[in-house]
C-alpha beads as a LAMMPS data file, in Angstrom:
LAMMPS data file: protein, C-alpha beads

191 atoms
190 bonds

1 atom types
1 bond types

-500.0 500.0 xlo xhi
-500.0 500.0 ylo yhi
-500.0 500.0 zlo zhi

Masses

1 110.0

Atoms # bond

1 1 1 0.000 0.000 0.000
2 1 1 1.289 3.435 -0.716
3 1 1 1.518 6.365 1.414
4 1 1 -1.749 7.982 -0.725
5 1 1 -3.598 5.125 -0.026
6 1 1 -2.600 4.724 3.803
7 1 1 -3.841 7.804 4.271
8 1 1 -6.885 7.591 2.599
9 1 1 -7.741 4.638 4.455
10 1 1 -7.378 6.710 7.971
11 1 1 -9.841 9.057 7.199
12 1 1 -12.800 9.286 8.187
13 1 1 -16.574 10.899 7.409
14 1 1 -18.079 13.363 9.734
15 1 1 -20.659 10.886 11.626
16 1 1 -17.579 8.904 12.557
17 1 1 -15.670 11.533 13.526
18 1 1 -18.680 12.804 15.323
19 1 1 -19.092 9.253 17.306
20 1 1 -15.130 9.249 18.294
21 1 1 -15.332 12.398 19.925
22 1 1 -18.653 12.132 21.360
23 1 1 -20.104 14.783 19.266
24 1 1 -23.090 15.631 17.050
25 1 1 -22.739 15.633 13.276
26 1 1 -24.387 19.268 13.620
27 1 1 -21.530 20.193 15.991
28 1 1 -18.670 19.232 13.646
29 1 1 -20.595 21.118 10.958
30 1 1 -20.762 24.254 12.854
31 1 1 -17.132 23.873 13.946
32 1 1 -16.588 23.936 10.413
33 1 1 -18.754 26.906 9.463
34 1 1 -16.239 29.069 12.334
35 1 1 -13.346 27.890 10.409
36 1 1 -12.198 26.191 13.477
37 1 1 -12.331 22.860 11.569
38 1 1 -11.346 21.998 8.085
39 1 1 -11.886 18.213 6.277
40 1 1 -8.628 17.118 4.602
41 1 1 -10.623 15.750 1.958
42 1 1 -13.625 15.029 0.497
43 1 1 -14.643 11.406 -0.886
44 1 1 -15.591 10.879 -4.980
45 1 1 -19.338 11.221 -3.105
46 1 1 -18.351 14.365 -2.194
47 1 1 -18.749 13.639 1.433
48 1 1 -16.418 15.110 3.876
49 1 1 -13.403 13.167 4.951
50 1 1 -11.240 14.205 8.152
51 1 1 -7.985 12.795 9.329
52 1 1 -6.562 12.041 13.302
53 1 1 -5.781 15.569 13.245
54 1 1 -9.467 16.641 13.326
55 1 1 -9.635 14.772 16.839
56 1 1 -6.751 16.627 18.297
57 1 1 -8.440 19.753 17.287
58 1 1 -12.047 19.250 18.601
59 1 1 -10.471 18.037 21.880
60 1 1 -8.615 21.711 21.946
61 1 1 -12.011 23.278 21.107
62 1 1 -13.741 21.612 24.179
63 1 1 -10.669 22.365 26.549
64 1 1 -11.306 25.833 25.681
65 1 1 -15.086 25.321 25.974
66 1 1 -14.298 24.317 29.640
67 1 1 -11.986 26.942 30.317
68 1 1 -14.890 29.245 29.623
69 1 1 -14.358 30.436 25.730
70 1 1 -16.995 30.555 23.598
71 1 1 -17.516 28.878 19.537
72 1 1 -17.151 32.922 19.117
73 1 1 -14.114 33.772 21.359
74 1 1 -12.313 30.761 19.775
75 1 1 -13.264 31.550 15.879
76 1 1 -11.977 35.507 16.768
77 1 1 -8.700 34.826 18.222
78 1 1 -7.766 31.833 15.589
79 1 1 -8.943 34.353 12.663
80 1 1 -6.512 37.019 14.997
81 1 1 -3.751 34.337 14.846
82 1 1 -4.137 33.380 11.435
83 1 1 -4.259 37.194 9.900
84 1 1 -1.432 38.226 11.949
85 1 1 1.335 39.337 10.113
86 1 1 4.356 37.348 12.311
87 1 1 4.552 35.080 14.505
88 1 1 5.343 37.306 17.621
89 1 1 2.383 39.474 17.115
90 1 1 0.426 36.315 16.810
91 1 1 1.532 34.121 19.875
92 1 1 0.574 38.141 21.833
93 1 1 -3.054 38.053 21.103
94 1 1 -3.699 34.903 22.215
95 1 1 -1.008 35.145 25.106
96 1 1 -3.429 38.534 26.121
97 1 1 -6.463 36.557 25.701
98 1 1 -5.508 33.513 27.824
99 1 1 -4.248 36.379 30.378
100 1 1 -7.492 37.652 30.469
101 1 1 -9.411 34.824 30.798
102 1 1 -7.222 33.097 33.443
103 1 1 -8.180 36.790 35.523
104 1 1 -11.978 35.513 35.351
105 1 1 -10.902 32.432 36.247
106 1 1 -8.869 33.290 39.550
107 1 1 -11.886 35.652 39.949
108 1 1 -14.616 32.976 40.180
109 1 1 -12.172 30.743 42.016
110 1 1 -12.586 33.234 45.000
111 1 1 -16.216 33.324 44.771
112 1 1 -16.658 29.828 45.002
113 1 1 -14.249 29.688 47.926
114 1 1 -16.517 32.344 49.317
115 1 1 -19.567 30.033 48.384
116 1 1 -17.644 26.973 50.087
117 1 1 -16.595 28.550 53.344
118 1 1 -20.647 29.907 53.430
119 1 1 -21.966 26.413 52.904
120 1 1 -19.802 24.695 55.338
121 1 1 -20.677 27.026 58.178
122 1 1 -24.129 26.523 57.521
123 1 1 -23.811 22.728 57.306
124 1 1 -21.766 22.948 60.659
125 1 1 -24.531 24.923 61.754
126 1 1 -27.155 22.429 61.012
127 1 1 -25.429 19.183 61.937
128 1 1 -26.399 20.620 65.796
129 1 1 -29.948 21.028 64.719
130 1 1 -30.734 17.207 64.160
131 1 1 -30.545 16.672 67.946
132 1 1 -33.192 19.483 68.415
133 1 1 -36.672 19.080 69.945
134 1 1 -39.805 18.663 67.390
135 1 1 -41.933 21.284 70.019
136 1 1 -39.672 24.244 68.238
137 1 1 -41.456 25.612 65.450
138 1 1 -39.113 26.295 61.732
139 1 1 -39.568 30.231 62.607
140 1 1 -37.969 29.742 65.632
141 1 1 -34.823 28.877 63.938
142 1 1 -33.716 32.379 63.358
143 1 1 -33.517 32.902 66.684
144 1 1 -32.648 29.966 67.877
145 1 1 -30.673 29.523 71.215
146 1 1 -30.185 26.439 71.849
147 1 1 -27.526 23.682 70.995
148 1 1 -25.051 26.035 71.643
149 1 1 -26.720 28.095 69.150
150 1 1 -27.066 32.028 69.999
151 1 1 -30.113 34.544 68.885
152 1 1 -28.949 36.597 65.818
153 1 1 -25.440 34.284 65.047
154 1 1 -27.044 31.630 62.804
155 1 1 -25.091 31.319 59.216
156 1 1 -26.299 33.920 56.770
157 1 1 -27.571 31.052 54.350
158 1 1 -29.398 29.442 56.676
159 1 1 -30.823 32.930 59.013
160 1 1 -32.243 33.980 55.265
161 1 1 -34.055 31.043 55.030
162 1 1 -35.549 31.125 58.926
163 1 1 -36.437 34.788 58.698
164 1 1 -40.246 35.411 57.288
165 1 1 -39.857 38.373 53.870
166 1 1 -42.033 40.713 56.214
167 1 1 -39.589 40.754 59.257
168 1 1 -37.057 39.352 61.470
169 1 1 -37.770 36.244 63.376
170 1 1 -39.404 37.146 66.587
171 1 1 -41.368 40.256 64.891
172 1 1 -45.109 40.831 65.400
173 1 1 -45.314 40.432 61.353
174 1 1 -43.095 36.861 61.727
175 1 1 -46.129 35.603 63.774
176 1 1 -49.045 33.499 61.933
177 1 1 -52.075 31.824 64.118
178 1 1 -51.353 28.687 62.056
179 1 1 -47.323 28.998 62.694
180 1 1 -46.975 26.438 66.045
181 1 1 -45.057 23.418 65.972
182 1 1 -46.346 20.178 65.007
183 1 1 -46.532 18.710 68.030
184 1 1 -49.451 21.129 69.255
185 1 1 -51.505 19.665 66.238
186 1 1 -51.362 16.449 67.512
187 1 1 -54.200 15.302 70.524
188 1 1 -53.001 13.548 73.320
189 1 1 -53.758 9.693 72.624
190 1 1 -53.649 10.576 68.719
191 1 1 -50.003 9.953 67.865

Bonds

1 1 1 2
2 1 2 3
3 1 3 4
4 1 4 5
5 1 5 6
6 1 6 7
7 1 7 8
8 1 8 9
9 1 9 10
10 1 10 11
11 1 11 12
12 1 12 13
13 1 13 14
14 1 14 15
15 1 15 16
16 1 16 17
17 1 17 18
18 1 18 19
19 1 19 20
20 1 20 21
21 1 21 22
22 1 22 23
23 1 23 24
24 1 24 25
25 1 25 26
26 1 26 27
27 1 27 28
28 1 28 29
29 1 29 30
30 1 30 31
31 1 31 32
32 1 32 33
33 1 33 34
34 1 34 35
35 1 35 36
36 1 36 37
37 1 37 38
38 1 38 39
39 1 39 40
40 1 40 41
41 1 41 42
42 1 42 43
43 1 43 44
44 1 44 45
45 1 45 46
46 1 46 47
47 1 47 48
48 1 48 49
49 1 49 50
50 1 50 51
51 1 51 52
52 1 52 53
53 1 53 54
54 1 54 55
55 1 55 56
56 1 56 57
57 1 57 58
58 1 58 59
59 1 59 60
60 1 60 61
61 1 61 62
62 1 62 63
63 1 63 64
64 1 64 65
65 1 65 66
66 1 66 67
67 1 67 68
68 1 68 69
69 1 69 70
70 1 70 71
71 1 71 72
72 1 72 73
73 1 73 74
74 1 74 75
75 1 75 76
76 1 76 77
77 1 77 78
78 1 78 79
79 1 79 80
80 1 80 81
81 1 81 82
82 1 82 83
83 1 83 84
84 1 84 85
85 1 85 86
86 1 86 87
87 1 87 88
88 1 88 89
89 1 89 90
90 1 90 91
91 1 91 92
92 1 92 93
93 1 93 94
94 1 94 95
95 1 95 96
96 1 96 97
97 1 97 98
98 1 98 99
99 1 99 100
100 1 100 101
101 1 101 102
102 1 102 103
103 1 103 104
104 1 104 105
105 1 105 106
106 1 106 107
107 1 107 108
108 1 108 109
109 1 109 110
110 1 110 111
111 1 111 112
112 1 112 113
113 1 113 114
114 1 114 115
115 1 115 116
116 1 116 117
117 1 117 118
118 1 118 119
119 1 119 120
120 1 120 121
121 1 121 122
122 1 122 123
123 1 123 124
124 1 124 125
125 1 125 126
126 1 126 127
127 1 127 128
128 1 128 129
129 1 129 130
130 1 130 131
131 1 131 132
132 1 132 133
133 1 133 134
134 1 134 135
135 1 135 136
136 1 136 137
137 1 137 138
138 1 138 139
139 1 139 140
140 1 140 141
141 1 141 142
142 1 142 143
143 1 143 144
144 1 144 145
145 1 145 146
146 1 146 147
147 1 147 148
148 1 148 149
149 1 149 150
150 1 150 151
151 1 151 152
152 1 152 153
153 1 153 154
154 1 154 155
155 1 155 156
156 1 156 157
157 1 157 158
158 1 158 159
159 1 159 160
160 1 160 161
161 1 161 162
162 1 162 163
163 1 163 164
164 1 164 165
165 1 165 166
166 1 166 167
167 1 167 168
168 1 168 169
169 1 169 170
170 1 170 171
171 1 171 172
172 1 172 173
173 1 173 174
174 1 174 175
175 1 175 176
176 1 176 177
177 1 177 178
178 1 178 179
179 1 179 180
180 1 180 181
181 1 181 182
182 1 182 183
183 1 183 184
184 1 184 185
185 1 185 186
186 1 186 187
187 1 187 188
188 1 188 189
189 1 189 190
190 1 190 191
């Protein structure tokens, strides 16, 4: 077999190239249409025929899908890199765009350390309430001293969700005639 031929017979048409990367057929077309994806040949049926290259290349689209780039982000900066004029000015667009977008990145990383540290406290928080009596009442929560617990120091996630929209716990406006724990609904002999 010659070389042509060998490397005929490792390419492949867009549905299997879709399947190997765990794509849709639709996807590699629109990677395409961006220009971020070219066939290295198309059959005598005129159907489009990519090589092991293609997979490389859809596996660096979806990294940069996960770092946060979108189809649009990624078609701009490889048209950038493509029109520059050397390879210097090149490698600095996408060396300012990766710059940039590793900023956001740091960014979110500190809110969702912010998000963390907020949702352990509260879990913390809670892991006392499981030990707590059913005569308590859910609007008690918010002000809750007991377990160790102390009025007005419950986590922010968790006072939010205590606290009625019309007032604080403990308000005239946080009372309801119907709000009383469960255990008062029950009859003696009933249970």
């Amino acid at each position: 077999m010659d070389n042509k031929s060998e490397d005929k017979a490792k390419l492949v048409r867009v549905g299997e190239l879709a399947k190997a990367v765990g794509k849709t057929v639709r996807a590699m077309h629109l990677y395409e249409e961006l220009g971020l994806l070219e066939p290295r040949a198309r059959s005598e049926g005129g159907f489009r025929l990519y090589g092991p290259e293609a997979i490389d290349r859809i596996h660096w689209i979806v990294k940069l899908q996960a770092i946060g780039f979108t189809l649009a982000e990624i078609q701009g900066f490889v048209k950038e890199f493509q029109d520059a004029h050397s390879a210097p000015v090149a490698s600095a667009r996408v060396r300012a765009m990766f710059t940039e977008k590793q900023q956001k990145i740091r960014e979110q990383i500190i809110q969702l350390q912010v998000i963390e540290n907020d949702l352990s406290e509260a879990l913390a928080y809670l892991d006392s309430c499981q030990t707590c009596s059913t005569d308590y009442a859910p609007t008690e929560c918010g002000a809750c001293d007991h377990h160790g617990h102390h009025k007005g120091e419950a986590p922010p996630l968790f006072a939010g969700l205590s606290k009625r929209a019309g007032g604080s716990p403990g308000s005239p406006s946080d009372k309801s005639e119907f709000d009383v724990p469960v255990t008062v609904l029950y009859r003696e002999g009933n249970n």
